[in-house]
One Martini backbone bead per residue (centre of mass of N, CA, C, O) as a GRO file, in nm:
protein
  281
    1UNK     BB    1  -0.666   3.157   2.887
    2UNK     BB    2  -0.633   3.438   3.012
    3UNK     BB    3  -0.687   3.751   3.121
    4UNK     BB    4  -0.565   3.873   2.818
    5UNK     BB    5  -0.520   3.658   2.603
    6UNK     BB    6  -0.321   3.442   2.658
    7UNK     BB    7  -0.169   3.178   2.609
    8UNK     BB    8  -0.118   2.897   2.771
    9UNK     BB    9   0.060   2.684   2.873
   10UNK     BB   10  -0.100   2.411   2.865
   11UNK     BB   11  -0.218   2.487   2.601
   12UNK     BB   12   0.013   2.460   2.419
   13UNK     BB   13   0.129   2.141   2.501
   14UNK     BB   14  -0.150   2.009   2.413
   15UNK     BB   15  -0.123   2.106   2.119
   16UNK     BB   16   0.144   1.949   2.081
   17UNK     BB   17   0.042   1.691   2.146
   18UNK     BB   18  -0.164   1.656   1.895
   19UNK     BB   19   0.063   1.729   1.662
   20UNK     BB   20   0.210   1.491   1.727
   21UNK     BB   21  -0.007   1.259   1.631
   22UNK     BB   22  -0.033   1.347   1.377
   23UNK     BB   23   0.330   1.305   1.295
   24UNK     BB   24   0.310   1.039   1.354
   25UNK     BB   25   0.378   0.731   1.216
   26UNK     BB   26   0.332   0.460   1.116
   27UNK     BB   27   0.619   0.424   0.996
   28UNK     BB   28   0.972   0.350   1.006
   29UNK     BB   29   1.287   0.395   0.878
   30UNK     BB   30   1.635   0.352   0.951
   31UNK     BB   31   1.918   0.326   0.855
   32UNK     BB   32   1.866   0.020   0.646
   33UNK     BB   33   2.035  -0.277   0.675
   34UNK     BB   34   2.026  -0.583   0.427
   35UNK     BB   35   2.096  -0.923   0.442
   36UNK     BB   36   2.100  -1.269   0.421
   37UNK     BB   37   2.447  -1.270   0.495
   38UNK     BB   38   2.739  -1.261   0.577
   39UNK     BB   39   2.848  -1.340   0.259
   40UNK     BB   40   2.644  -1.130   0.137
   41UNK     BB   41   2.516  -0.912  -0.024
   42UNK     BB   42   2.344  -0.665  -0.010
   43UNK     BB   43   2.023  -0.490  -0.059
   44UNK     BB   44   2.034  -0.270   0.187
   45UNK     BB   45   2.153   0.066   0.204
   46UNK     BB   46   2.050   0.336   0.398
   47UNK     BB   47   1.725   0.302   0.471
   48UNK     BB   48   1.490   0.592   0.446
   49UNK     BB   49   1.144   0.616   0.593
   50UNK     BB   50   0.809   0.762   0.586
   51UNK     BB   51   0.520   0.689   0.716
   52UNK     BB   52   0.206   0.885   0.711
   53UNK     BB   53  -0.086   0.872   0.872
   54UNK     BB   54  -0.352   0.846   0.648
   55UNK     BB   55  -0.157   0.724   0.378
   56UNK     BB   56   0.001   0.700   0.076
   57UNK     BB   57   0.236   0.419  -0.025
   58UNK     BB   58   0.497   0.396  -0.255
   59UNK     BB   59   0.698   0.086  -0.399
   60UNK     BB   60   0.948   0.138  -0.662
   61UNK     BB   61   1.066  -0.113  -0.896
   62UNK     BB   62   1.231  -0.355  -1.011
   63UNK     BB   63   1.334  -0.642  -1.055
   64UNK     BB   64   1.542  -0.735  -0.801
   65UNK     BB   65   1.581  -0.454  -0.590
   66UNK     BB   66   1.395  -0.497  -0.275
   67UNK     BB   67   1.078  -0.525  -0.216
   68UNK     BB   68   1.002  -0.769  -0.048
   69UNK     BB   69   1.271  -0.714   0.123
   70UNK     BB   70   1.089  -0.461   0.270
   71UNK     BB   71   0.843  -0.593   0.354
   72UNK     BB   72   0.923  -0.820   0.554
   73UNK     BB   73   1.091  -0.560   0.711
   74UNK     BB   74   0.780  -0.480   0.840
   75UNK     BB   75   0.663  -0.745   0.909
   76UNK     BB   76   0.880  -0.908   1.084
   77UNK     BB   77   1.030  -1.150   0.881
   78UNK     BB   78   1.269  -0.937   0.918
   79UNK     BB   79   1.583  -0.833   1.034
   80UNK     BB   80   1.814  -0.607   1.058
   81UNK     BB   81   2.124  -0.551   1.073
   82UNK     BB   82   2.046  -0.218   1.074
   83UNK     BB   83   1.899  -0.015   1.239
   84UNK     BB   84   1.549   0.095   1.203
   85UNK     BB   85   1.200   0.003   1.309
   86UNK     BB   86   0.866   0.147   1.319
   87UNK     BB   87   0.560   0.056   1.451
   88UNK     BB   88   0.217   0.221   1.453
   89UNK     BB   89   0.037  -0.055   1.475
   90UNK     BB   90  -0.133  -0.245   1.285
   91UNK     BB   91  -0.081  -0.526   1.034
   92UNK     BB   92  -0.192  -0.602   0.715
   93UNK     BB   93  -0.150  -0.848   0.466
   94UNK     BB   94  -0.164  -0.829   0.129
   95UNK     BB   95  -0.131  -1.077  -0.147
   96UNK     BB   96  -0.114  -1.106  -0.488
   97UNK     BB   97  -0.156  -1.382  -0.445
   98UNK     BB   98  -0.527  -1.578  -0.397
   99UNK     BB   99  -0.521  -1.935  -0.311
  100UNK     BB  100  -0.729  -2.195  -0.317
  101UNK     BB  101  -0.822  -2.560  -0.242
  102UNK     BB  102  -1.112  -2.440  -0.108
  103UNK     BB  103  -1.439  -2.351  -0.119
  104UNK     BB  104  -1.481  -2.092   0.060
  105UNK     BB  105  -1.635  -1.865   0.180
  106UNK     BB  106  -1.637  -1.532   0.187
  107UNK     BB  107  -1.647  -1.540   0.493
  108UNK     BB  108  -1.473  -1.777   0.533
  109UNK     BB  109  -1.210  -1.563   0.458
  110UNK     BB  110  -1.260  -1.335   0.662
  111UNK     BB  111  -1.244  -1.451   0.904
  112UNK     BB  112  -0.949  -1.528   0.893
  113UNK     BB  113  -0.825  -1.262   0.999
  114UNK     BB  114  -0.901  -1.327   1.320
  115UNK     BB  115  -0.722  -1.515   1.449
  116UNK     BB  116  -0.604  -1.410   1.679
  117UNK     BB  117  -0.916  -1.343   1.817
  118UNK     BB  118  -0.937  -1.675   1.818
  119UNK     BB  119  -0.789  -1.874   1.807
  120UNK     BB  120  -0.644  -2.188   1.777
  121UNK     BB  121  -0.870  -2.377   1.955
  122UNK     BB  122  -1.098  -2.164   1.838
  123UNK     BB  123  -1.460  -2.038   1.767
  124UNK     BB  124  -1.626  -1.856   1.612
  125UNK     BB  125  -1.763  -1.583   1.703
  126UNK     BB  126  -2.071  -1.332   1.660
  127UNK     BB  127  -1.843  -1.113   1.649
  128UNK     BB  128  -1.659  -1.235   1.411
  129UNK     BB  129  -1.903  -1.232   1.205
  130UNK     BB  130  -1.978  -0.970   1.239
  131UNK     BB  131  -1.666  -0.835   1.135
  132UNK     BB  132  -1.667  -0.991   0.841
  133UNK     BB  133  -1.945  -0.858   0.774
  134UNK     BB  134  -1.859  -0.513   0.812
  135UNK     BB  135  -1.618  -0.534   0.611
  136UNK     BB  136  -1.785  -0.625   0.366
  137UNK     BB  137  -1.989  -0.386   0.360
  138UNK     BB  138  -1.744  -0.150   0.318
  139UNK     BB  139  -1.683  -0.300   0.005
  140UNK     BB  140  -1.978  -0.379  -0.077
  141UNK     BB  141  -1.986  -0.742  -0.027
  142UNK     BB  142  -2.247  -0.875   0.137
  143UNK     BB  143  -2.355  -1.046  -0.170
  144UNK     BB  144  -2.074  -1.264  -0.089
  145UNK     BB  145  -2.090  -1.440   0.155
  146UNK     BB  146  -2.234  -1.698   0.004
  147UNK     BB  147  -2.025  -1.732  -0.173
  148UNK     BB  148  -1.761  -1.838  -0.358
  149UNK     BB  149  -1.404  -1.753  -0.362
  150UNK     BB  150  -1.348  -1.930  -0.662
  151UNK     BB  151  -1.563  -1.750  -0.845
  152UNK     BB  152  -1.452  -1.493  -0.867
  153UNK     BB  153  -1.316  -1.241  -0.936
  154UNK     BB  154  -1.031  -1.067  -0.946
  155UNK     BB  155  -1.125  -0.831  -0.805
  156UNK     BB  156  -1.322  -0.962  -0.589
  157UNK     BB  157  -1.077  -1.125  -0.426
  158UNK     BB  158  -0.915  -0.848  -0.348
  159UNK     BB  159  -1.131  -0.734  -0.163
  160UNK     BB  160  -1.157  -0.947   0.019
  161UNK     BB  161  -0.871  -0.925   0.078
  162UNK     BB  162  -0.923  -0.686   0.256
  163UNK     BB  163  -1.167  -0.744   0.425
  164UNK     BB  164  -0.965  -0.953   0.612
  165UNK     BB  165  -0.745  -0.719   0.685
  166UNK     BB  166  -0.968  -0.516   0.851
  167UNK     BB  167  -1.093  -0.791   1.012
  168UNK     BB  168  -0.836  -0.746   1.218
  169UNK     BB  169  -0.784  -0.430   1.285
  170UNK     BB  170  -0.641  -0.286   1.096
  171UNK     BB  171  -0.460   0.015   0.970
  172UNK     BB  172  -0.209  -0.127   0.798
  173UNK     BB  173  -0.163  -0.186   0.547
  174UNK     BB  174   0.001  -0.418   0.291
  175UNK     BB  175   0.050  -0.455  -0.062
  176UNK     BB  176   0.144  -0.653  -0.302
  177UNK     BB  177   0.057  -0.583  -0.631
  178UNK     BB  178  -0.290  -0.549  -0.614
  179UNK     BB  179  -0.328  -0.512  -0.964
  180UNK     BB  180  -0.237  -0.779  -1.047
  181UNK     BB  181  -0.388  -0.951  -1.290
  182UNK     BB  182  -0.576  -0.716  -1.389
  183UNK     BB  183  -0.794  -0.562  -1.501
  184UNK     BB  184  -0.881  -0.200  -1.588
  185UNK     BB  185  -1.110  -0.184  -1.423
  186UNK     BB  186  -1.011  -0.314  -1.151
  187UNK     BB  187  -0.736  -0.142  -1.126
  188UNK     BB  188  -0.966   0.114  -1.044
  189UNK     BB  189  -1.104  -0.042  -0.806
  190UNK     BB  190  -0.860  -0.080  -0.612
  191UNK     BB  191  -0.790   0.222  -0.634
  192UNK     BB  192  -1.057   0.346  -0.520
  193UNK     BB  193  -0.987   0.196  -0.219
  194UNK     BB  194  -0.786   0.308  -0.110
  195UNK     BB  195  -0.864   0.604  -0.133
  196UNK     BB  196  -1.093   0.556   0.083
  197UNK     BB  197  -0.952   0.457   0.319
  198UNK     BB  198  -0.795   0.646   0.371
  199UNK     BB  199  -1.030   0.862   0.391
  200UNK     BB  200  -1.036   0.645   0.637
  201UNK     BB  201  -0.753   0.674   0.805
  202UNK     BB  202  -0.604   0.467   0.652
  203UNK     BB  203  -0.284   0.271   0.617
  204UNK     BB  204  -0.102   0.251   0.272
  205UNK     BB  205   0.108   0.022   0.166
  206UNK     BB  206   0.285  -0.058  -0.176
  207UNK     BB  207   0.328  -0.220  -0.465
  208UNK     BB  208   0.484  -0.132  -0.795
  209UNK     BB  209   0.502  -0.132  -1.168
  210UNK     BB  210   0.370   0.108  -1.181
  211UNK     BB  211   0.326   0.471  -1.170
  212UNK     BB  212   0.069   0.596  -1.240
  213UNK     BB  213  -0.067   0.468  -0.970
  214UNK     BB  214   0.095   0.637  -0.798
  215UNK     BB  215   0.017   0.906  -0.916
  216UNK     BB  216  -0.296   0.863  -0.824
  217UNK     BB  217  -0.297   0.766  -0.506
  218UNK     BB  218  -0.054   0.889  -0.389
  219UNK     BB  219   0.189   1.071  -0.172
  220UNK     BB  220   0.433   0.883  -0.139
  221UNK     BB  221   0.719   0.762  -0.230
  222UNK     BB  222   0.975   0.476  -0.324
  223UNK     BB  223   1.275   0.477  -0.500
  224UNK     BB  224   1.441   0.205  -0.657
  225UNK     BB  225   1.807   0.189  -0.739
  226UNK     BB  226   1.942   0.006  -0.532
  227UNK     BB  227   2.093  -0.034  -0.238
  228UNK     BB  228   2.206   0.276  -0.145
  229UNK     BB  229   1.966   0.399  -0.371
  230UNK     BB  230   1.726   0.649  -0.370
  231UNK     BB  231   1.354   0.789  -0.348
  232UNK     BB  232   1.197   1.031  -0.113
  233UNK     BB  233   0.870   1.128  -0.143
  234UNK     BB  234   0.646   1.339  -0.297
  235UNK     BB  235   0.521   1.235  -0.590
  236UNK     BB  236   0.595   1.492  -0.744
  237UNK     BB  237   0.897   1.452  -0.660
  238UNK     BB  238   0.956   1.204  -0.781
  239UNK     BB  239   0.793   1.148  -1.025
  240UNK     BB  240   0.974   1.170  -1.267
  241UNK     BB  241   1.100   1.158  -1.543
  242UNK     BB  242   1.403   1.110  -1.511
  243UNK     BB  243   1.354   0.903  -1.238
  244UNK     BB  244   1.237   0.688  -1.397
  245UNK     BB  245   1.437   0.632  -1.647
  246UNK     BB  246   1.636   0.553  -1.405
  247UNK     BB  247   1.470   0.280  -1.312
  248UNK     BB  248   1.360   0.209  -1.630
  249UNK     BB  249   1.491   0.262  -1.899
  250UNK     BB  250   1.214   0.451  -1.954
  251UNK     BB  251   1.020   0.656  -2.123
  252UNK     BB  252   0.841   0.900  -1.932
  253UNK     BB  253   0.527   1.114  -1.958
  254UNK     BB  254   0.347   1.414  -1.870
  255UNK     BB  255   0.004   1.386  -1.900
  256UNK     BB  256  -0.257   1.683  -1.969
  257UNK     BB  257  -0.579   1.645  -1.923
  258UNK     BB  258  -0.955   1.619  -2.001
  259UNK     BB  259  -1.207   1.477  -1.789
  260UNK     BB  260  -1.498   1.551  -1.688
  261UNK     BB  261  -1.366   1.860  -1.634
  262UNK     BB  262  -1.131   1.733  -1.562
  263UNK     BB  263  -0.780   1.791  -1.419
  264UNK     BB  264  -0.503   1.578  -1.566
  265UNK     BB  265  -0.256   1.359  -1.464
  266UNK     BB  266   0.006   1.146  -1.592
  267UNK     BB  267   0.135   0.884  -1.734
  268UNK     BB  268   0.320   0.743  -2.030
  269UNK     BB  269   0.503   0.547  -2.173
  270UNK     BB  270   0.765   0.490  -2.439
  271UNK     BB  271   0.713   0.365  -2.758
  272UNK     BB  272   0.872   0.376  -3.019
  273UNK     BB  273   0.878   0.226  -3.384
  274UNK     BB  274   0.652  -0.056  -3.354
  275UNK     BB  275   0.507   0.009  -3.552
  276UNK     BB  276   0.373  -0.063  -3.842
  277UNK     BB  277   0.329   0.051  -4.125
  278UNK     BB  278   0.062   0.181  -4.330
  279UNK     BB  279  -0.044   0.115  -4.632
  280UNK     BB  280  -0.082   0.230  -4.881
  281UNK     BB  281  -0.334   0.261  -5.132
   0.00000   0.00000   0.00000
């Protein structure tokens, strides 16, 4: 401040400079048009999304909408006809099934993340398994590090390529409906991990067929409806009950209740008249 007490111009200009690294995204779509082929029909026309960094970020939509084709092109797997995506930081993806054909430790699973830093030809320093080993740890994991990947539950190997894709050094999470074919428990565990990373401020994109799942720990969605057609935005603003409707031809309803205390809100499908009804007696 000067001597009257007002700001200076360089205390002004620092301070925006600092609130523009806040509000800078983490991912950015600008009206990206993509088909497969010249004579292919598009699949997408004039999408365009904001990913802001240390968010969780939902993309819902029915299966063949093309969420996976959003996501290739976030990866750098496919590039726009038209448009810009624009990524600030590194991504490291978490694929919906991960297979492997060899008993690998739980350690050389999360190992192999470094890859980048490890090189072709070279082999882990014990810098990166100790940066496996500090994955492994953050995600509560270090006393699975030298168990075989291939005996874990569906939960503990989703949460292991997490901690994989962590000792990457990435910040920015990609995970393709990383709750499929688990059960009810593991996907509450999943979901409070990512809830965990973003408050460690990393950014997390997920793709879900769940609304629910978006509705409890995301901050903004992208609904796909059609190639030309979405919302995206907060949401509460977005996952509305019309706008499931219109995504999913199912109605959904906002269901507000008390649980230890706790005022929630979730979502719920309704499906009228399918039990058979139960028998006077």
């Amino acid at each position: 401040m000067d001597s009257f007490g007002y700001v200076t111009y360089a205390e002004a200009y620092a301070a925006l400079c600092v609130l523009s690294k806040m509000t800078e995204p983490a991912l950015e779509v600008a009206a990206v048009d993509f088909a497969y082929g010249p004579q292919m029909p598009a699949v997408l026309q004039g999408y365009s999304a904001r990913v802001a960094k240390g968010s969780v970020f939902a993309i819902l939509g029915p299966n063949g909408r093309g969420k996976t084709t959003l996501l290739k092109l976030l990866l750098g797997a496919l590039e726009p006809v038209r448009g810009r995506i624009r990524v600030q930081g590194r991504l490291a993806f978490v694929p919906q099934l991960f297979q492997v054909s060899f008993p690998f430790r739980v350690l050389d699973m999360v190992i192999m993340g470094r890859a980048r830093q490890i090189g072709l030809f070279s082999l882990p320093s014990k810098a990166d398994e100790a940066a496996a080993f500090d994955a492994l740890a953050r995600l509560g994991l270090a006393d699975l590090a030298e168990r075989s990947f291939d005996e874990l539950s569906g939960g503990q190997r989703q949460l292991v390529v997490f901690a994989r894709a962590l000792a990457s050094g990435a910040d920015i999470l990609v995970l393709d409906e990383p709750t499929s074919a688990l059960d009810l428990k593991n996907q509450g565990i999943v979901l409070e991990w990512i809830a965990r990373l973003r408050d460690e401020g990393l950014t997390v994109l997920f793709t879900t067929h769940h609304p629910h799942h978006a509705h409890a720990v995301a901050d903004d969605a992208l609904l796909m409806f059609g190639q030309h057609d979405y919302a995206c935005g907060p949401v509460d603003a977005v996952l509305t009950e019309a706008n499931l409707l219109r995504l999913y031809g199912v109605s959904l309803r906002q269901v507000a209740f008390e649980h230890d205390g706790e005022a929630l809100v979730s979502l719920v499908p309704v499906h009228r008249g399918l039990r058979r009804a139960p028998v006077a007696g």
